[in-house]
C-alpha positions, 0 to 999 in steps of 0.5 A: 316285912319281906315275904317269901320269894319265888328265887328262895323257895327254888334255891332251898328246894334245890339245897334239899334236893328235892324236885317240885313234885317231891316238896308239893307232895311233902305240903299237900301241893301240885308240882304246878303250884309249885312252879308257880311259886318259882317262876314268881307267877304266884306266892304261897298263902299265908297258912301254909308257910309252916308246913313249906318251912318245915319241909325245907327243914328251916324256921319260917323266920328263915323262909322269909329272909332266905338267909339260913343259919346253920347250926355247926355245934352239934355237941353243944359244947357251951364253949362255942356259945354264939351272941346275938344283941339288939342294937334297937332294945339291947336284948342279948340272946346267947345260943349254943350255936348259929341260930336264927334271932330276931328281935325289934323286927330285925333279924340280928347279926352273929356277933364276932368276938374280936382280942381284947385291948387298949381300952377294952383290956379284960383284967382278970384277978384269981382270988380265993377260987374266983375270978375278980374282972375289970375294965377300965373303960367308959361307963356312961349312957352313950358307951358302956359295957353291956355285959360281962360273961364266963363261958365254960364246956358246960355252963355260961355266967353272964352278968348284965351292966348298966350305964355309971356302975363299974365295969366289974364281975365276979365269976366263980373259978370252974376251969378253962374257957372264955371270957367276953365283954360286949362294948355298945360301941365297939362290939364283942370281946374275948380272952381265954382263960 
């Protein structure tokens, strides 16, 4: 596991515009611990990286890895979900907006959907109110789709798949928005509806 660096507490002090004084009397610290911690002629215990996250107003996930994640969707607008999947375990973690996830000790990348074609076309048919979708792709335990998923301004579907069934799904109709398909191969894939 990496721990918390001199140069990331400086860097996350700073974005806050906040002075080593400021930030060690947020966390109950001189401004010399603080310098310590900054110069790398110290580290912050163990106890105390909840108190120094929230000051810097991150998660202590975040703390750690110097890599903050923003979240832009302050409406949560469901339509400007964002996935996440564990290459290691393939847990799928669906946020309303950039987040922070880890999963299997790996801090999980932000996965860009990319147009749907060849052989990752998303067919979709409108049947009495409902959206019949299919693929014709590969389904076997090395490639496959994962998952299926309709995306609306209010409300996510997602229908989970598995190796040697048909990449198929049936949504019911609730109006405009996306449709994605995660390949574990290839990645992520949208089209709009």
């Amino acid at each position: 596991m990496q721990y918390v660096t001199g140069e990331t507490i400086k860097a996350l002090r700073e974005k806050k515009k906040l002075t080593q004084k400021e930030l060690g009397a947020l966390i109950c610290v001189s401004d010399k611990t603080i310098s310590k911690w900054e110069t790398g002629r110290g580290l912050p215990d163990i106890s105390i990286l909840t108190e120094l996250a929230a000051a810097l107003n991150i998660s202590v996930a975040e703390l750690l890895t110097g890599d903050c994640a923003v979240n832009k969707n302050r409406s949560s607008n469901m339509k400007k979900a964002v996935f996440y999947v564990c290459p290691i375990c393939g847990n799928i973690v669906q946020s309303v907006g950039t987040g922070a996830f880890s999963c299997c000790g790996i801090r999980l990348p932000e996965l860009e959907p990319e147009a749907a074609e060849g052989s990752h076309d998303i067919n979709v048919e409108l049947s009495d109110g409902a959206y019949y979708v299919t693929m014709n792709h590969d389904m076997e335990k090395s490639h496959y789709i994962s998952f299926l998923c309709y995306v609306t301004a209010d409300r996510t579907e997602m229908i989970k798949l598995y190796p040697e069934q048909n990449a198929a799904a049936r949504f019911q109709k609730r109006g405009h928005g996306y449709l994605y398909a995660y390949c574990n191969r290839h990645g992520l894939f949208r089209i709009s509806l």
